[in-house]
C-alpha positions as CSV (number, residue, x, y, z in Angstrom):
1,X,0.0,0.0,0.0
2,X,1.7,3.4,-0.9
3,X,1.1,6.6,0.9
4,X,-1.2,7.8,-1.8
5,X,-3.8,5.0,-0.9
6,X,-3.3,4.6,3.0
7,X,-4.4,9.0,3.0
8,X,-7.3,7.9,0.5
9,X,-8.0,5.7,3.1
10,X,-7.5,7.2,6.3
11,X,-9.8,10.1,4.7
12,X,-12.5,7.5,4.2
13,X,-12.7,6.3,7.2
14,X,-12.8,9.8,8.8
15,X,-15.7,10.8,6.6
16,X,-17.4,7.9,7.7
17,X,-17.1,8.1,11.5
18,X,-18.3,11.6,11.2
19,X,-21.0,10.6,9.0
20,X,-21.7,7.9,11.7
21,X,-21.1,9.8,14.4
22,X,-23.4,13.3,13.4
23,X,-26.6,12.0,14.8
24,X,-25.2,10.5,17.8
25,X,-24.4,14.1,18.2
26,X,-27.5,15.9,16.9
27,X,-29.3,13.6,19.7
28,X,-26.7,14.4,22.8
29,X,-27.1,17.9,21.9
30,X,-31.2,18.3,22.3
31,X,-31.1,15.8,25.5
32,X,-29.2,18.4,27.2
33,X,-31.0,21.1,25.9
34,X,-33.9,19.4,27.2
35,X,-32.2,19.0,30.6
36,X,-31.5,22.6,30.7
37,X,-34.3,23.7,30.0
38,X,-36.1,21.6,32.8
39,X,-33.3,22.7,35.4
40,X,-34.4,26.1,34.5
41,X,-38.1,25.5,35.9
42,X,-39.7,24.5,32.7
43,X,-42.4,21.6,32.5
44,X,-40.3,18.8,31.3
45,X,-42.8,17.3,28.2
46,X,-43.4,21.1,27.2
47,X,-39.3,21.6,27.5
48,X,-39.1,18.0,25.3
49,X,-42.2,18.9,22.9
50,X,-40.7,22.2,21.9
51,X,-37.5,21.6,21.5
52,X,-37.1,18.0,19.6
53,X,-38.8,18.1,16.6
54,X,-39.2,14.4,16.1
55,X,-41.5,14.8,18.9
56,X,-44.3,16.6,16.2
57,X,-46.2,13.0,15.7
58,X,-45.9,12.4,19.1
59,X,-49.1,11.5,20.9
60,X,-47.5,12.6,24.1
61,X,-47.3,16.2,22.6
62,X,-50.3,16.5,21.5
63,X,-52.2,15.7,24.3
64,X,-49.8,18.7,26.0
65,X,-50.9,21.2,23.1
66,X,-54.7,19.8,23.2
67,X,-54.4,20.1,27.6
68,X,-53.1,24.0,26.7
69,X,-55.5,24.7,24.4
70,X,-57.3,27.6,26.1
């Protein structure tokens, strides 16, 4: 293997561990967000409904939005 093909490699290994490795990241980052948020005093499924978006379909959520409804 020449030096050529082990920085080819190297470099596509790297791309793929942060491909990998992104929504591990995405995910860590809105947990704590959420965790924050609820240290702070907020209701913690309000603090989780507003700030993951995967939460949208959530039936969880929209029981919240339906209970707030005034």
């Amino acid at each position: 293997m020449d030096t050529r093909q082990a920085l080819v490699t190297a470099f596509g290994l790297l791309l793929l561990a942060a491909i990998l490795l992104s929504p591990v990241a995405c995910t860590m980052r809105r947990h704590a967000l959420i965790a924050e948020a609820i240290k702070g005093g907020a209701d913690p499924i309000a603090a989780r409904c507003a700030i993951d978006p995967d939460n949208l379909r959530d039936g969880i959520c929209m029981a919240a939005a339906l209970r707030n409804k005034p």
